[in-house]
C-alpha positions in Angstrom: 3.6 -8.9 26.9 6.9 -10.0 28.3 10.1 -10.2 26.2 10.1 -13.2 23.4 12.6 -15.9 23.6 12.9 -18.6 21.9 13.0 -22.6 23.4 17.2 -21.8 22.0 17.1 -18.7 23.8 17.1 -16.2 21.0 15.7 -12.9 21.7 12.3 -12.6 19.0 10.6 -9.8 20.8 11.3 -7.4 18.1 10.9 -9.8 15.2 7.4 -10.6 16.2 6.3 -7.1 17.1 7.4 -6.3 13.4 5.7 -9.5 11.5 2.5 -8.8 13.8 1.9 -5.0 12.8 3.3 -5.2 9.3 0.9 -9.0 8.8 -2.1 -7.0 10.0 -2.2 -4.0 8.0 -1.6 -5.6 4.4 -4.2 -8.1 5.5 -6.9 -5.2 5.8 -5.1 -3.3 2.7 -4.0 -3.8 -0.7 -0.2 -3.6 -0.6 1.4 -4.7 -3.8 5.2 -4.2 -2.0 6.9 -4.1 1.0 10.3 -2.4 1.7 11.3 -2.5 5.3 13.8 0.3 6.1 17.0 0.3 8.9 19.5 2.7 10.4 22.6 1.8 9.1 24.6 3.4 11.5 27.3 7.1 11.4 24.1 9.2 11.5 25.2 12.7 10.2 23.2 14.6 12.4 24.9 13.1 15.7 28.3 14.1 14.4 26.6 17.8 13.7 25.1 17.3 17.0 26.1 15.9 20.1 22.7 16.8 21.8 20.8 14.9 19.3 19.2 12.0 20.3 21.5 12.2 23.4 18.3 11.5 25.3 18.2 8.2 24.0 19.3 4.9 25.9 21.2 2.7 24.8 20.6 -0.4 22.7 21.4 -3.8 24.1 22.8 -6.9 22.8 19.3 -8.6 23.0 17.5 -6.0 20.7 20.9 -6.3 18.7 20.6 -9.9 18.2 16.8 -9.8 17.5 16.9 -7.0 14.7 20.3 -8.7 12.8 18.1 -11.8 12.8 14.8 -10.3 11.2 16.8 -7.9 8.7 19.4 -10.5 7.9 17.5 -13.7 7.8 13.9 -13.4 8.8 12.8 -10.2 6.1 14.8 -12.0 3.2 13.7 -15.5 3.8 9.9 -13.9 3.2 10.4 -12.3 0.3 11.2 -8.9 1.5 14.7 -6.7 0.9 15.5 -4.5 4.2 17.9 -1.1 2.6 19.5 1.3 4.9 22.2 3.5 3.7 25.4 4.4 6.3 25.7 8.2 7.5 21.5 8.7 7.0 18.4 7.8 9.0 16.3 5.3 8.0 13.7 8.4 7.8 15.9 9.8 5.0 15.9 6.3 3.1 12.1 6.6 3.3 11.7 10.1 2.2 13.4 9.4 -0.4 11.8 6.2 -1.5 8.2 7.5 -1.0 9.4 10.6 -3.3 10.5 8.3 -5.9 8.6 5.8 -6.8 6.3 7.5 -9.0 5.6 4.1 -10.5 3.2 3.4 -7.6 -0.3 5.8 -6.8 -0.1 5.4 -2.9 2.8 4.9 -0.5 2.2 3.5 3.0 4.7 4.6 5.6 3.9 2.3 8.5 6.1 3.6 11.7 5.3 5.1 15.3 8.0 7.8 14.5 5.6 11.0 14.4 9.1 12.8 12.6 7.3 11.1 9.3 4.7 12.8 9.5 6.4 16.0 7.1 6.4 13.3 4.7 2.5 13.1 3.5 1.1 14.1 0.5 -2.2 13.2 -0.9 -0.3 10.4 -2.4 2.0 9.5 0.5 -0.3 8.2 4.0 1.6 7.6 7.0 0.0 4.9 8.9 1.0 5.2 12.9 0.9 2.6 15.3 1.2 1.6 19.0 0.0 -2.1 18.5 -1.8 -4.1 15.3 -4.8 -2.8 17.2 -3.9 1.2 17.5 -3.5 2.3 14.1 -4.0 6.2 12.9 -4.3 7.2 8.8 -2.7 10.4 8.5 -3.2 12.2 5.6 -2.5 16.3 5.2 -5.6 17.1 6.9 -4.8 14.5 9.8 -1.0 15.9 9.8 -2.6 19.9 10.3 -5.4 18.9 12.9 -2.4 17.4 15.1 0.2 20.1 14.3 -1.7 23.4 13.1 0.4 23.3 10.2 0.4 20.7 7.0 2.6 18.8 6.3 5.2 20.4 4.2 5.8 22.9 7.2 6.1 20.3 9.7 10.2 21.2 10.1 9.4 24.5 10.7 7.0 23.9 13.6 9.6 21.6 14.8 12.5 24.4 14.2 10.7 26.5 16.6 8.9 24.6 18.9 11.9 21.9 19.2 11.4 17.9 18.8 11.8 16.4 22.4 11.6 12.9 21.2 15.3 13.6 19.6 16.5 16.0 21.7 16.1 19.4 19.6 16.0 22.2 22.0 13.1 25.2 20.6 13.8 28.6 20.9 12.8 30.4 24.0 9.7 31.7 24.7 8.2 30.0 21.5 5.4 27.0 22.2 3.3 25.0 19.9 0.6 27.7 19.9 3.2 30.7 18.9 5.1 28.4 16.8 1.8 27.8 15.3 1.5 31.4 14.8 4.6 32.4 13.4 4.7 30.2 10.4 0.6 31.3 9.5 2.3 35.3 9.9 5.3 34.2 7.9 3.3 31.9 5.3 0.9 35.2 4.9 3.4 37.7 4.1 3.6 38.4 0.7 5.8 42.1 0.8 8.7 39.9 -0.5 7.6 36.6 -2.4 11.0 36.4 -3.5 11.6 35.4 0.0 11.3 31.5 1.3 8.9 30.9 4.0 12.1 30.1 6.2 14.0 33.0 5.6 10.2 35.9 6.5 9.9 33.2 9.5 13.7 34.4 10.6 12.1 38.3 10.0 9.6 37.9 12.7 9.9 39.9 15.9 10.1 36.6 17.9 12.7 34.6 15.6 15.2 37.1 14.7 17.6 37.0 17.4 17.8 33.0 17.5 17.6 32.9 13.6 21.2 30.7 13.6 19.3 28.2 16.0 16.5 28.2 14.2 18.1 27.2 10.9 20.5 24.5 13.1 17.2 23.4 14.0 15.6 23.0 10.5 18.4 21.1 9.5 18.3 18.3 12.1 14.5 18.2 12.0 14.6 18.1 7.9 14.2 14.7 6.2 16.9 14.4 3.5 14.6 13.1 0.4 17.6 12.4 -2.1 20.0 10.3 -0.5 22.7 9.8 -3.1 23.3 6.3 -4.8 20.1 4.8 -3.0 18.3 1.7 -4.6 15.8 -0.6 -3.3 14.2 -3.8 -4.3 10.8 -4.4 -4.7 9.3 -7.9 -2.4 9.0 -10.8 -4.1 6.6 -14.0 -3.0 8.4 -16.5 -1.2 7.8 -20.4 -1.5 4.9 -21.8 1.2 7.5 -24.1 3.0 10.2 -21.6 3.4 7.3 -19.0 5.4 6.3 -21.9 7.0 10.1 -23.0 8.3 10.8 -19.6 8.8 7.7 -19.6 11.9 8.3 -22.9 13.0 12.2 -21.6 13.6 10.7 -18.5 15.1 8.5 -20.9 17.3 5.7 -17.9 16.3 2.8 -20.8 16.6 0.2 -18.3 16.2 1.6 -17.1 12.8 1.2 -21.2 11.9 -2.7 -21.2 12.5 -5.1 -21.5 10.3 -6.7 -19.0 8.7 -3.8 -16.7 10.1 -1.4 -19.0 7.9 -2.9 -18.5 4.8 -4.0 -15.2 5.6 0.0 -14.2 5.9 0.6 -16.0 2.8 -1.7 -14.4 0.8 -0.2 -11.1 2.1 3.0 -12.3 0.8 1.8 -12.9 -2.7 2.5 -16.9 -1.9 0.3 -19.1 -3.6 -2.0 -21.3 -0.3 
């Protein structure tokens, strides 16, 4: 599919890509809340950094324009509250919603960032998609068939091997396989239980001569799960006419057919 414009020429590729995958999984799912999640911007790790993410291209004013108008009017107009806090990821703001909200017995994280994936839990899923057609439940043992490790060691694997998608640079001479192997050795050595399972990973043979880039590496890859001062807002239904003036602005005609229409609505707690 080609980029989305609107008849006005506003850029809505983004927009619909978003509504499409996020419409299509509650629909098949019981999802009592939605909390869409941003990068605000002054990410700590690029001013640690200036390799990280330097791999990345630019954004342009297009995708600008199309992601201020679904967080600032599109997302709020349908019930949902967008939160993203300045100086952290938006992976930060959802490691640390998914760790606190006790209130709810599953968490969803729907992204096609694999970095999540250190996030799951037998409580917390991470659902990754490609399209509304390509979607992947991983759970722990999902996480450690793709990895070799579960989940909770996911940063280390990513210490050693390094994280190309962000530009973290492993240590020499360590793959996935030895990486692999490292943190099963390190994880299985109980002469000093006193010791974390990052420090007797810096012990072995392989690690100990890189041991400062392998901790610069943990904390890049890390998820920060208490990010200070954050709150968030649970979605609320929003009235029928306002979804429906909200697509017909969008020009998303699809999104107005019946029975997507009241499929979406239904999704959206709004009463058909």
């Amino acid at each position: 599919m080609g980029e989305m414009v609107t008849s006005y020429g506003v850029p809505v590729t983004g927009t619909y890509g978003y509504l499409n995958a996020t419409f299509s999984f509650m629909d098949k799912n019981q999802i009592d809340c939605v909390v869409p999640v941003f990068d605000a911007g002054k990410n700590w790790r690029k001013a640690e950094s200036d390799a990280y993410k330097a791999n990345r291209t630019g954004v342009d004013e297009a995708h600008r324009a199309d992601m201020s108008l679904l967080l600032d009017d599109v997302l709020p107009a349908l019930g949902m509250n967008p939160v993203g806090v300045s100086g952290y990821e938006a992976d930060d703001v959802i490691g640390t919603i998914s760790r606190n909200s006790s209130a709810y017995t599953e968490v969803f994280i729907l992204t096609c960032d694999r970095d999540l994936l250190q996030l799951v839990t037998d409580r917390v899923k991470v659902i990754l998609f490609n399209s509304a057609k390509k979607i992947t439940l991983m759970g722990p043992q999902e996480v450690e068939d793709h990895f070799g490790v579960p989940p909770s060691e996911v940063k280390f694997f990513k210490a050693l091997n390094g994280d190309s998608s962000d530009n973290v640079k492993g240590i020499e001479g360590i793959g996935p396989k030895t990486a692999v192997k490292i943190i099963r050795e390190a994880r299985e050595n109980s002469l000093d239980p006193v010791l974390s399972l990052s420090d007797r990973i810096c012990l072995h043979e392989k690690v100990q001569r890189s041991f400062e880039k392998f901790f610069d590496n943990l904390r890049l890859v890390s998820l920060d799960e208490s990010v200070p001062d954050l709150r968030w807002l649970a979605s609320t239904p929003p009235q029928r006419e306002e979804v429906k003036s909200v697509f017909q602005q969008l020009e998303f005609k699809s999104f107005l057919k019946e029975p997507r229409f009241s499929k979406i609505l239904k999704c959206l707690g709004t009463q058909d």
